[in-house]
RODO-2510 file (C-alpha; in nm, 4 decimals, decimal comma):
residues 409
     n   res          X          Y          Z
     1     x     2,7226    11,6774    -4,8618
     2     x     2,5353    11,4837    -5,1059
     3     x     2,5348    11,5950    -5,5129
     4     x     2,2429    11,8575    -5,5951
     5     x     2,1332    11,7413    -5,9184
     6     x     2,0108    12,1769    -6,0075
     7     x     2,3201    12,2682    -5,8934
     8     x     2,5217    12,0340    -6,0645
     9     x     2,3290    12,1319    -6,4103
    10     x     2,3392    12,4871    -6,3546
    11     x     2,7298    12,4447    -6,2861
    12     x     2,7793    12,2375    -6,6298
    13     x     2,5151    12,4762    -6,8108
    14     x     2,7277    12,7649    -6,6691
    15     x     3,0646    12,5901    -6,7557
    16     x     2,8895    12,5891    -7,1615
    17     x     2,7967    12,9233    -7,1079
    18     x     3,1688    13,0587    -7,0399
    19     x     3,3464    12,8132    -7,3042
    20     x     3,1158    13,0380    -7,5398
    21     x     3,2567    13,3346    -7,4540
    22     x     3,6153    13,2483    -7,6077
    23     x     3,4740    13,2113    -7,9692
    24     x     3,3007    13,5160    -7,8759
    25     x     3,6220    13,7220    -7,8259
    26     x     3,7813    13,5699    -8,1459
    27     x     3,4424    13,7353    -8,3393
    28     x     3,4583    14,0401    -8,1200
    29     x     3,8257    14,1053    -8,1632
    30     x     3,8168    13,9567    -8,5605
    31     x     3,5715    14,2062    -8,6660
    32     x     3,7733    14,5216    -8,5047
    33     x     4,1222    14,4696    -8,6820
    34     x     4,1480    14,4620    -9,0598
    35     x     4,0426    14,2053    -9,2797
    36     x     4,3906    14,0907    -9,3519
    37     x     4,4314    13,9351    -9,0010
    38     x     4,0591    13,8691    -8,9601
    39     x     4,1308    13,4613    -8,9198
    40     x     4,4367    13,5218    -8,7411
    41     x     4,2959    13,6684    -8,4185
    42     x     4,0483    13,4010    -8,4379
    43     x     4,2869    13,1573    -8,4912
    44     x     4,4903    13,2563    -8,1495
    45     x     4,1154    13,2411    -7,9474
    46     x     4,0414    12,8827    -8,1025
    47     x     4,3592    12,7869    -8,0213
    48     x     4,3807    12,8917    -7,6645
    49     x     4,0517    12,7297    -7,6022
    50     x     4,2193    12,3713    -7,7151
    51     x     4,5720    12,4567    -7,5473
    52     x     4,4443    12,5594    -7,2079
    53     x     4,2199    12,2672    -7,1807
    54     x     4,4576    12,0321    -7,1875
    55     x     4,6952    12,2837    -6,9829
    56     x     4,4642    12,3114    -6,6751
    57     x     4,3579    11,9428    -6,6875
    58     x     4,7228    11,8685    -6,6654
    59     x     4,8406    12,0825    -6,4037
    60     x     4,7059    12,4192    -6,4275
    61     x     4,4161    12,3350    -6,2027
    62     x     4,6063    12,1869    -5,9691
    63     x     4,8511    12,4650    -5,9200
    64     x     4,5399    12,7391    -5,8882
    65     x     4,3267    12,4891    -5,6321
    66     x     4,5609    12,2308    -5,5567
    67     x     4,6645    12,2144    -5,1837
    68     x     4,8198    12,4845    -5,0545
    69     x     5,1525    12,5892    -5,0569
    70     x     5,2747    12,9216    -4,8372
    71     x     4,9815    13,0718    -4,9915
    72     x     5,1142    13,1814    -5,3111
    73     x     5,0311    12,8147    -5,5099
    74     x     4,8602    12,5091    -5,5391
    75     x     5,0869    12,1503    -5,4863
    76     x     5,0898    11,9231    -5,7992
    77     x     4,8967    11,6867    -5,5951
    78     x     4,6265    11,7463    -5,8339
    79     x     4,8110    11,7044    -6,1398
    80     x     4,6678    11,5177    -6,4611
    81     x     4,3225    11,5599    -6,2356
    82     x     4,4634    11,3199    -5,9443
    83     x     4,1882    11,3096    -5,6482
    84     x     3,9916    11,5376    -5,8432
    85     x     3,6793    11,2685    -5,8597
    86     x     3,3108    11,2850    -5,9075
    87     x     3,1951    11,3647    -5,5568
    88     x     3,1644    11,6484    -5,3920
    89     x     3,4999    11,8819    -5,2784
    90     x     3,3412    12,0557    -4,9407
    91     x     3,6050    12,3397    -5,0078
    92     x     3,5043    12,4708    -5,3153
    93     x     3,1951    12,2155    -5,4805
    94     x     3,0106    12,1257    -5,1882
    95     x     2,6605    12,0395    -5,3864
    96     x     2,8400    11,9423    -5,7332
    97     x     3,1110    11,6451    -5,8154
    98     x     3,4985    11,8207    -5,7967
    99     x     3,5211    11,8027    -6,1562
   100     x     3,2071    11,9731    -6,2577
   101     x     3,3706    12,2923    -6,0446
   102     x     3,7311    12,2027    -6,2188
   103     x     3,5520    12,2428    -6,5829
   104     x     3,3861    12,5347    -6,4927
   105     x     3,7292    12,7220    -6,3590
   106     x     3,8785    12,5481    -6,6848
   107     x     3,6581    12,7973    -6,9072
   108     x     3,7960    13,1245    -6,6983
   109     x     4,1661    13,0137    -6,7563
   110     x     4,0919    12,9349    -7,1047
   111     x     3,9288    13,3054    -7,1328
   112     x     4,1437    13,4864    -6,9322
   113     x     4,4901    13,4936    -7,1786
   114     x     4,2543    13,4869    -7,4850
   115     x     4,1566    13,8083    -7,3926
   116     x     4,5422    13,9732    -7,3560
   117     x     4,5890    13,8899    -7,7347
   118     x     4,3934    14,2125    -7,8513
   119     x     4,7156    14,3787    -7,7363
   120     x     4,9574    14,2737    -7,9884
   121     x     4,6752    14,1713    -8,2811
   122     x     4,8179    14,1342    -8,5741
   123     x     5,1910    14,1216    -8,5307
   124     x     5,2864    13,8011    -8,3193
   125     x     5,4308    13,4870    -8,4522
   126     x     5,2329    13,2229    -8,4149
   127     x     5,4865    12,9890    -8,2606
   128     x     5,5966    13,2164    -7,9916
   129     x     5,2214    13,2900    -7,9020
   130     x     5,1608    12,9092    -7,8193
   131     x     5,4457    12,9240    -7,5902
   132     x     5,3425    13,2633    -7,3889
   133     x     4,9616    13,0888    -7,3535
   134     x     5,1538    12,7997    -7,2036
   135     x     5,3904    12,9769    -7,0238
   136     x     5,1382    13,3004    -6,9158
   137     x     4,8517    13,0337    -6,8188
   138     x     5,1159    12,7876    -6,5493
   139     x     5,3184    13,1070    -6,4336
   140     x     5,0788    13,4227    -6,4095
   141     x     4,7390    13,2810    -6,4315
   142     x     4,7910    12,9848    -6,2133
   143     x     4,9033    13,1783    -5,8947
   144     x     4,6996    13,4708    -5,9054
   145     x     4,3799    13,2714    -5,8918
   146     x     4,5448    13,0760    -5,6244
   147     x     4,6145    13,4144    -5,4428
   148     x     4,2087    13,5006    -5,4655
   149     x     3,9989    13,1919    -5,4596
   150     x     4,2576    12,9026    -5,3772
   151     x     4,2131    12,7677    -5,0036
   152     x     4,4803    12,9016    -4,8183
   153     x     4,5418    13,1775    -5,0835
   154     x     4,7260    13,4710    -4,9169
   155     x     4,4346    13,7278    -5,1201
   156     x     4,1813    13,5080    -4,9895
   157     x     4,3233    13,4840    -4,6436
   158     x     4,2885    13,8681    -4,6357
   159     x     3,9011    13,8760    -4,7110
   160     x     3,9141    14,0373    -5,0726
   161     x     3,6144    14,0130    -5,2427
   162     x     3,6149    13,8877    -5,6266
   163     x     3,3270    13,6796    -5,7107
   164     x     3,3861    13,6051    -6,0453
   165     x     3,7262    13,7701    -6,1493
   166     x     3,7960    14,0650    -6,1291
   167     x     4,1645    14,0587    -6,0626
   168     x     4,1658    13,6571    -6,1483
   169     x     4,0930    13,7532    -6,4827
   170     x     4,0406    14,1506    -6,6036
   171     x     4,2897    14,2986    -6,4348
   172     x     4,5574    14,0143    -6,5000
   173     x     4,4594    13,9970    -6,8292
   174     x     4,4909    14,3938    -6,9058
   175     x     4,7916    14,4395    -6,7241
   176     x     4,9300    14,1685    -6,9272
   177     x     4,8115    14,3454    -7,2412
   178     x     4,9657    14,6865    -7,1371
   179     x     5,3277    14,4863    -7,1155
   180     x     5,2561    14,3188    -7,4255
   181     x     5,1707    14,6489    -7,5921
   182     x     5,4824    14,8075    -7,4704
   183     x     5,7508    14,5152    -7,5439
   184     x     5,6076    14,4102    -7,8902
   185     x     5,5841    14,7708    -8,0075
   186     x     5,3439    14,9429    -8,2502
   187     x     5,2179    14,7661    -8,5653
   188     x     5,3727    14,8978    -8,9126
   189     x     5,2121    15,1957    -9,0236
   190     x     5,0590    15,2743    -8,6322
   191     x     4,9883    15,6473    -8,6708
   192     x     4,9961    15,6780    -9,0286
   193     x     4,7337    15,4300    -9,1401
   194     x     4,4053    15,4078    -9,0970
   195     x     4,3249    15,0411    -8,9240
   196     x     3,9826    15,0807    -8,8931
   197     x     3,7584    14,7251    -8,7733
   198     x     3,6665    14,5604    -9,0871
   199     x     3,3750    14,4133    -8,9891
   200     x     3,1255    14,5388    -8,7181
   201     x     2,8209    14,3072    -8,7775
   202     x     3,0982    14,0878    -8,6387
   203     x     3,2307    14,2699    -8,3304
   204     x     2,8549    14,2852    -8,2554
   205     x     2,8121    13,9369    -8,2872
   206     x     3,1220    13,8630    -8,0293
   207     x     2,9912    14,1541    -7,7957
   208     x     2,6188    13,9459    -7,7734
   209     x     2,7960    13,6219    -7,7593
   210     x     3,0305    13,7625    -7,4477
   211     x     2,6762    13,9149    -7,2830
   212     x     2,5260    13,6146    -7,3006
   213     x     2,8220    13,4373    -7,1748
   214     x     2,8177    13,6543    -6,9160
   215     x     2,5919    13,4902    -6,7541
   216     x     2,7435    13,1931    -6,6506
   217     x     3,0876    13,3403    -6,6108
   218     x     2,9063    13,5848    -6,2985
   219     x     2,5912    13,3747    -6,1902
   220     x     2,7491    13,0702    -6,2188
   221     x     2,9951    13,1208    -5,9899
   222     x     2,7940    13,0953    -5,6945
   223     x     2,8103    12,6994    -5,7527
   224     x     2,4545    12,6751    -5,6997
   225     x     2,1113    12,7279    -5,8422
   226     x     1,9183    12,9687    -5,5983
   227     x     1,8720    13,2995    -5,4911
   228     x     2,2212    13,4492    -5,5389
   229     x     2,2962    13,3431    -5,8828
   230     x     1,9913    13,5355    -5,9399
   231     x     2,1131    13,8375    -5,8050
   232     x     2,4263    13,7776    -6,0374
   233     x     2,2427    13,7802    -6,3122
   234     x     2,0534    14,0535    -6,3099
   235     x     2,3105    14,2842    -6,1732
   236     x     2,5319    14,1455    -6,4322
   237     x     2,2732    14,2479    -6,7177
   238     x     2,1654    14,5797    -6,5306
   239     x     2,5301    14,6854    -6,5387
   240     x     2,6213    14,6292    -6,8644
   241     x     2,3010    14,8347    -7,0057
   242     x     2,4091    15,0911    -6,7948
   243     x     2,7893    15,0945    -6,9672
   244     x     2,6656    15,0469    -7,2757
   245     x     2,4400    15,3311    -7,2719
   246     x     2,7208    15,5237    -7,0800
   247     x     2,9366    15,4986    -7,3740
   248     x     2,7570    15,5420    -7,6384
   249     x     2,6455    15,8927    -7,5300
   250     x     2,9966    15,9684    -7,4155
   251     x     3,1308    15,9086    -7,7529
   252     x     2,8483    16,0084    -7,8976
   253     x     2,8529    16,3615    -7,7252
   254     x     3,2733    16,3312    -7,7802
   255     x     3,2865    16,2295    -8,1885
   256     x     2,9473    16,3571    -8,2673
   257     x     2,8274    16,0625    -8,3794
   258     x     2,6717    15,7048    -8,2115
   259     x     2,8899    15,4241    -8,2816
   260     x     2,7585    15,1025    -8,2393
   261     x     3,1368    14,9568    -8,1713
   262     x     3,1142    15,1861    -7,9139
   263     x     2,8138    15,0821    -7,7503
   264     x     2,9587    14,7139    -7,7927
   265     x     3,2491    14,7905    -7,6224
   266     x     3,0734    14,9845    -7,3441
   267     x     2,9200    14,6961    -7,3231
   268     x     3,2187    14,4803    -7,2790
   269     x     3,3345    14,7570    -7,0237
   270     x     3,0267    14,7005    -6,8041
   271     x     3,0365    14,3081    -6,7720
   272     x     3,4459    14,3713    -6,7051
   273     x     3,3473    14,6061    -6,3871
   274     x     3,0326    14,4070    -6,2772
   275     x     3,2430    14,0874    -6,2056
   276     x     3,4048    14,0866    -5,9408
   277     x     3,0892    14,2534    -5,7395
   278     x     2,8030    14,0473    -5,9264
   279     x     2,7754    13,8192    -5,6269
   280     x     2,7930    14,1070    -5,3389
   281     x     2,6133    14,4102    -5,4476
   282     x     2,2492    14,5228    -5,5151
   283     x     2,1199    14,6291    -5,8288
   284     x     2,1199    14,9888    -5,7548
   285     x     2,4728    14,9583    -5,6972
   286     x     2,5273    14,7447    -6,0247
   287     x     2,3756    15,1005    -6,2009
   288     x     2,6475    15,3001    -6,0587
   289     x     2,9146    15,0439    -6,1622
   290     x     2,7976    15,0248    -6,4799
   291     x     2,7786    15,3671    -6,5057
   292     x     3,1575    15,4267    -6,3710
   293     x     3,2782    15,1387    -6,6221
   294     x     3,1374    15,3230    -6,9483
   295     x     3,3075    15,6391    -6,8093
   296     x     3,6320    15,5291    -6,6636
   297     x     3,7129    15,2866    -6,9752
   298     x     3,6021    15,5066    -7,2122
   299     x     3,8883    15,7891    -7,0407
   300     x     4,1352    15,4959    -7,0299
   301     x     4,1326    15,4650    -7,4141
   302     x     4,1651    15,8282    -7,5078
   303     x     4,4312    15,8361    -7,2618
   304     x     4,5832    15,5333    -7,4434
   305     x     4,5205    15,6996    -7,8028
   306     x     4,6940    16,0204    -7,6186
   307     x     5,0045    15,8451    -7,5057
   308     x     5,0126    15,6406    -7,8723
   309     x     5,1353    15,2869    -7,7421
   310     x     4,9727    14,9974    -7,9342
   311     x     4,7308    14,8178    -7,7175
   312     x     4,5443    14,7544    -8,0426
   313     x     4,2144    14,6010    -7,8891
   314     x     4,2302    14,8533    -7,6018
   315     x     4,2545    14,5232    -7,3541
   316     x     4,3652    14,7407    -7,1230
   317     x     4,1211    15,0344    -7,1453
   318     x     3,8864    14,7917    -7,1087
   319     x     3,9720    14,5028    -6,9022
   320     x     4,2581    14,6558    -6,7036
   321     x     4,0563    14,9804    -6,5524
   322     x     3,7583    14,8094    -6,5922
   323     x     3,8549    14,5063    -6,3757
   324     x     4,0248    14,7858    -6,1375
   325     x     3,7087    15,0163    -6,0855
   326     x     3,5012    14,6673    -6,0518
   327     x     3,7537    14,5800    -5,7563
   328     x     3,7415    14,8732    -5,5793
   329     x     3,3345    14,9038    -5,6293
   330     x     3,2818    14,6051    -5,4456
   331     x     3,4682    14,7343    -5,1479
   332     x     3,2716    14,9996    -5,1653
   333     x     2,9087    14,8669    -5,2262
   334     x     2,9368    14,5362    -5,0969
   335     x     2,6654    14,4213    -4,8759
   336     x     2,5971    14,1333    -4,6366
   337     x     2,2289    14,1499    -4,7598
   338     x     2,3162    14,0090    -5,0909
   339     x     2,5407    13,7513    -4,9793
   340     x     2,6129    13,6536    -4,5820
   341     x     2,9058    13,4883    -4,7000
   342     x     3,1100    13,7760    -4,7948
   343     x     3,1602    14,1578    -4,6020
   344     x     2,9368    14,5450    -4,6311
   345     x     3,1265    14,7526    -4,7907
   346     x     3,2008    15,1118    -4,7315
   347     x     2,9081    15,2286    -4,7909
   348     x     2,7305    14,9947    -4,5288
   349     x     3,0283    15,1223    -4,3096
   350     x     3,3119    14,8928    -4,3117
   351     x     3,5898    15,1043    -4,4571
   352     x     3,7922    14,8364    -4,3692
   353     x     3,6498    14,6222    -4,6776
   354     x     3,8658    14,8790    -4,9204
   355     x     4,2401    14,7553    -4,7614
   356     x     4,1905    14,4000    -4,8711
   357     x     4,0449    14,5131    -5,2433
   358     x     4,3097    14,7893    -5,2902
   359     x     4,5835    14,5171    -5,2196
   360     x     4,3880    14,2654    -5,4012
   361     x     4,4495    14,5198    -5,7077
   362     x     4,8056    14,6592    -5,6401
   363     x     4,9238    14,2409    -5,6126
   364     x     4,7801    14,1601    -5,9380
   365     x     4,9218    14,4527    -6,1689
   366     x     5,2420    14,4275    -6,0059
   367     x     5,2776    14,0676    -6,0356
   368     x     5,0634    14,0318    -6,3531
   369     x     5,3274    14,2948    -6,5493
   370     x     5,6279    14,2143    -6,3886
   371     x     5,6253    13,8357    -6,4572
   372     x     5,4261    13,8632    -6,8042
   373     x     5,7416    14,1152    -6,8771
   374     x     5,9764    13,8393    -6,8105
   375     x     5,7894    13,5931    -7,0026
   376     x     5,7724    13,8332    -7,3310
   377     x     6,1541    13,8962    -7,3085
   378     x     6,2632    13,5893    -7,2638
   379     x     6,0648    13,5014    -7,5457
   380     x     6,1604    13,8146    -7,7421
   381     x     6,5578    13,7149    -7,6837
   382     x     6,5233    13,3404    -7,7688
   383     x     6,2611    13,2613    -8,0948
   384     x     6,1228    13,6604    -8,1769
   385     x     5,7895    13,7898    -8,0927
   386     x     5,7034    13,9400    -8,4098
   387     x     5,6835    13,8260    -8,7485
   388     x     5,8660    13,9887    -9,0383
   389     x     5,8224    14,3072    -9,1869
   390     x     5,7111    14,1720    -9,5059
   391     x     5,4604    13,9315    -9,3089
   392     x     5,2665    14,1706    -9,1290
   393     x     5,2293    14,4308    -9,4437
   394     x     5,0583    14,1035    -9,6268
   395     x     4,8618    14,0490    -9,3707
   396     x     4,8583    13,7311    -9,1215
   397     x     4,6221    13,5130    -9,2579
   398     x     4,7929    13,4613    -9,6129
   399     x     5,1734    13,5176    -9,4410
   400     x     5,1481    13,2354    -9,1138
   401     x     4,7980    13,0486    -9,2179
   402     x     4,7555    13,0688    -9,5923
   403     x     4,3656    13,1072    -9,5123
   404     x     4,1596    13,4183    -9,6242
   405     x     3,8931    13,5242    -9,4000
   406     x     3,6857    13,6520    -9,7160
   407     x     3,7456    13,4345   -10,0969
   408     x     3,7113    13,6469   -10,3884
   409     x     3,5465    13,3263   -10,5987
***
């Protein structure tokens, strides 16, 4: 098919949108830890936006849409961008040059372990976080999007629905959290200190910048400008209203008082659940999603506080059982009506919809915990995860970057 010249704009406008979103987590995340590590957590978010850029144009996008191979990978056929040209790729770009559609993907592997390091905020060398992005990005990220939206993906192959990624990215990324929580261990002082977020005109800054985002992360990915990224979008923006809302009165009726990081990260919780469903459902549907995400993340947390391990972002509160209840949502309000291209759900009576997502979300914690468990020990055993005692109590910015977020002249 010949180029679209709207599509092809909304694709690159859409691709902007996303990259967007990475800065956004660094100012969400850098306003909820304390002001000690405030350019730190920045720091890793800038840095994974340069590192996975040059990662995926190398051969991460090749091993995610690459030929395939058994199902489980892409070939290196495609590596260093290798027949990935400026016309059309029927497969995946059909109305937009190849590499328009590689640029866009580029901004959801750049996101997706950005996102995981809430987890272990504050506490991880430097060094050994450049090699988990590289290593996380071409051995966990890599095949599991190859597994949902790579041709000849086994996921794929089994008719799971995830529009935008919800396993791709939420669930993979909060699973990978939880096992980075776990191996790194709590911060010094978890329990005893307060580490309360040091700035919140800043988380709310990040949570806007993410919503806005948003937009092109869900819409976009219909690879054309019509009808259905319209749907997208406002199911995307319905749904996270609905969270937001959801959470703040849930805390609100919980604490006793409305917290606006709350709301934020109700917020956050909605656009999570909404994605992998923002190109299948209907907008009364996108109010009950919403509505599940601002209660089932907001359980997920307490249960986390409960249990006391150190997911310090809540990553997987958030993005874990957010991406999982988003899964599972669109096998169950999926419909045909929204887009002929995919499957009704069970509640347009296919129950048969539900088998694919359920695997769908079983593959990708298994996988996405197992090998990210591998990666962090091997790591752990060879250069150290975690910087010294000393390090950490001064905080990371002055110990690793000898930048202050705030100057006292």
């Amino acid at each position: 098919m010949a180029i679209d010249s709207g599509d092809t704009a909304w694709i690159l406008a859409s691709a902007a949108l996303v990259m967007i979103m990475t800065p956004g987590v660094g100012f969400f995340y850098g306003g909820l830890v304390r002001k000690k590590n405030a350019n730190s957590i920045i720091m890793h978010a800038f840095t994974t936006l340069a590192l996975v850029s040059v990662i995926w144009v190398l051969w991460g996008y090749s091993l995610a849409f690459g030929p395939d191979v058994g199902g489980v990978i892409g070939s290196l056929d495609w590596i260093g961008l290798n027949n990935v040209g400026l016309e059309p790729y029927d497969a995946y770009s059909s109305t937009v040059p190849h590499q328009a559609y590689m640029i866009f993907q580029a901004m959801f592997a750049i996101i997706t372990p950005a996102l995981i390091v809430g987890a272990f905020a504050e506490r991880m060398k430097f060094s050994t976080f450049i090699l988990f992005i590289i290593l996380w990005s071409t051995f966990v990220y890599s095949p599991i999007a190859h597994w949902v939206w790579g041709v000849g993906g086994w996921i794929r192959n089994l008719g799971a629905l995830d529009f935008a990624g919800g396993t791709v990215v939420h669930i993979n990324s909060g699973i990978a959290a939880l096992a980075a929580a776990l191996i790194i261990g709590k911060r010094k002082g978890f329990g005893r200190q307060q580490m309360l977020p040091h700035n919140v005109p800043l988380v709310v800054l990040g949570a806007v910048l993410l919503w806005f985002g948003w937009f092109g992360f869900n819409a976009g990915s219909a690879i054309a400008a019509g009808s259905l990224a319209t749907s997208a979008f406002v199911v995307t923006n319905t749904a996270t209203a609905v969270a937001a809302l959801t959470w703040l009165m849930v805390s609100w009726l919980h604490k006793g008082t409305p917290s606006i990081v709350g709301a934020c990260t109700g917020a956050v919780a909605g656009l999570v659940a909404i994605t992998p469903a923002s190109g299948f459902v209907n907008v009364l549907a996108s109010l009950v999603i919403g509505f599940g995400a601002g209660i089932f993340c907001y359980l997920a947390v307490q249960y986390k506080n409960k249990k006391g391990f150190d997911d310090s972002l809540d990553v997987w509160g958030v993005h874990g059982i957010g991406g999982t209840w988003g899964a599972i949502a669109t096998g169950l309000f999926a419909s045909t009506a929204i887009n002929p291209a995919g499957f009704d759900g069970l509640v347009f009576g296919n129950l048969a919809q539900m088998i694919p997502q359920l695997i769908a979300v079983a593959a990708t914690w298994g996988y996405s915990f197992s090998v990210t468990t591998l990666i962090l020990k091997v790591l752990n055993k060879t250069i150290g995860l975690r910087v010294k005692p000393e390090e950490e109590e001064i905080g990371l910015d002055i110990a690793i970057h000898s930048e202050e977020a705030y100057s006292e002249s």
